[in-house]
C-alpha positions in Angstrom: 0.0 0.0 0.0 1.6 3.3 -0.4 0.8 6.4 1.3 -2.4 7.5 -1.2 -4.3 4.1 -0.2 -3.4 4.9 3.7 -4.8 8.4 3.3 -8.0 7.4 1.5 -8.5 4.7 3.9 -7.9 7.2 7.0 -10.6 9.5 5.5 -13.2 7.5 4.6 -13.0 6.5 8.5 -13.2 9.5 9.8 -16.1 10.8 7.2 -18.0 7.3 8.7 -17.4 8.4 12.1 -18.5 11.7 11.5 -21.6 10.4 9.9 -22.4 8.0 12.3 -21.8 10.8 15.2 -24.0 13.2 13.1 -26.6 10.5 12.7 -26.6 9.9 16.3 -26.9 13.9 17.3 -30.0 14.2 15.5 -31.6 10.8 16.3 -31.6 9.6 13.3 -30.6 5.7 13.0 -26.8 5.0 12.9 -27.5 1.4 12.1 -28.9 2.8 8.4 -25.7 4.7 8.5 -23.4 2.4 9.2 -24.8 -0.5 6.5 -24.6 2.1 3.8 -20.8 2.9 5.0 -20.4 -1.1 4.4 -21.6 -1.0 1.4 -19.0 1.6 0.6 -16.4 0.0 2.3 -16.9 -3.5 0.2 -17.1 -1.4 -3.5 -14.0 0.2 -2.1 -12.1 -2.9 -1.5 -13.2 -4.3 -4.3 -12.1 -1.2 -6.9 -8.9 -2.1 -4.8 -8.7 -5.0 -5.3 -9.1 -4.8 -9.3 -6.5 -2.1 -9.2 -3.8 -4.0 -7.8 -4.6 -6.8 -10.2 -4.5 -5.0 -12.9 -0.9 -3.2 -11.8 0.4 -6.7 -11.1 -0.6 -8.1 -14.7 1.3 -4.9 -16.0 4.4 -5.1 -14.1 4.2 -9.2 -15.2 3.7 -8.2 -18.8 6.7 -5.5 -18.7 9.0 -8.0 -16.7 9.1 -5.7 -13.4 9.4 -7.1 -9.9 5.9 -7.5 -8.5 5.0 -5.8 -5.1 6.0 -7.9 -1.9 2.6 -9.8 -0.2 1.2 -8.4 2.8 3.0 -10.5 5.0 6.5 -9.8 3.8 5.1 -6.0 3.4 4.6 -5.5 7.2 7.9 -7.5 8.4 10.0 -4.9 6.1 7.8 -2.2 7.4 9.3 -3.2 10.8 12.4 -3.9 9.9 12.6 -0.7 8.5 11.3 1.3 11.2 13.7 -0.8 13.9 16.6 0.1 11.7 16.1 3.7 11.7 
């Protein structure tokens, strides 16, 4: 993931949050509120998802190294952050 992903992710919590707080203040129902930020969540994840196929196949086709898995992705993260 690189630091756009992060960011979008970190903002569409905080808008469902916000919602969900807003929904609550005027006593409205924050369960309605919260399905439809589900919904948003799971087309989110899944335009992700496509995304990173589709860079994958690309860097395939041209030969390039293809991003680390999650797994290995975090342990470098930590290794990273140990180091400096």
């Amino acid at each position: 993931m690189n630091t756009v992903e992060i960011v979008l992710i970190l903002v569409g919590l905080v808008i469902g949050v916000g919602v969900g707080y807003d929904a609550e203040r005027w006593d409205r129902s924050v369960n309605a509120w919260s399905l439809v930020g589900a919904v948003l969540s799971v087309i989110g994840l899944a335009a992700w998802l496509v995304v990173r196929h589709q860079e994958a196949e690309r860097r395939r086709a041209n030969g390039e190294e293809l991003p680390p898995r999650m797994r290995r992705w975090l342990r470098l993260r930590r290794q990273a952050r140990s180091a400096g």
